[in-house]
C-alpha positions, 0 to 999 in steps of 0.5 A: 500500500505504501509504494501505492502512496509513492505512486500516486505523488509521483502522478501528482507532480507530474501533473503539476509539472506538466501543466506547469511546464504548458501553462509557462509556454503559453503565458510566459508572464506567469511562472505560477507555482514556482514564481518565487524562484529567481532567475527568470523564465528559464530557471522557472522553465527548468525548474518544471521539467525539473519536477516533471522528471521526478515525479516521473521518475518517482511513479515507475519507482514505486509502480515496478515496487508494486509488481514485485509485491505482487509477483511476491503473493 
């Protein structure tokens, strides 16, 4: 259940990244979530696909956990 947990944030930040990253390209003016970060558009930019790749990363972690659990029963 808890590799679940991961999971699950995981899709949440690549969620959150991912429009991030679209709302950024369209509307460069906005930076959202992160516009307390210095550096300006491509800092922001970054710092999206930055949280994009981790949550990624984060949800293939925990669902290839989730299989082996599985595979274990």
């Amino acid at each position: 259940m808890k590799y679940v947990l991961w999971q699950v944030l995981g899709m949440v930040l690549v969620a959150l990244g991912g429009q991030g990253v679209i709302r950024l390209l369209i509307d460069q003016d906005k930076p959202g979530l992160l516009g307390w970060v210095p550096g300006g558009f491509a800092a922001h930019l970054i710092g999206y696909l930055a949280v994009t790749a981790a949550g990624g990363v984060l949800a293939g972690w925990a669902a290839e956990r989730v299989q082996k659990a599985k595979a274990q029963r």
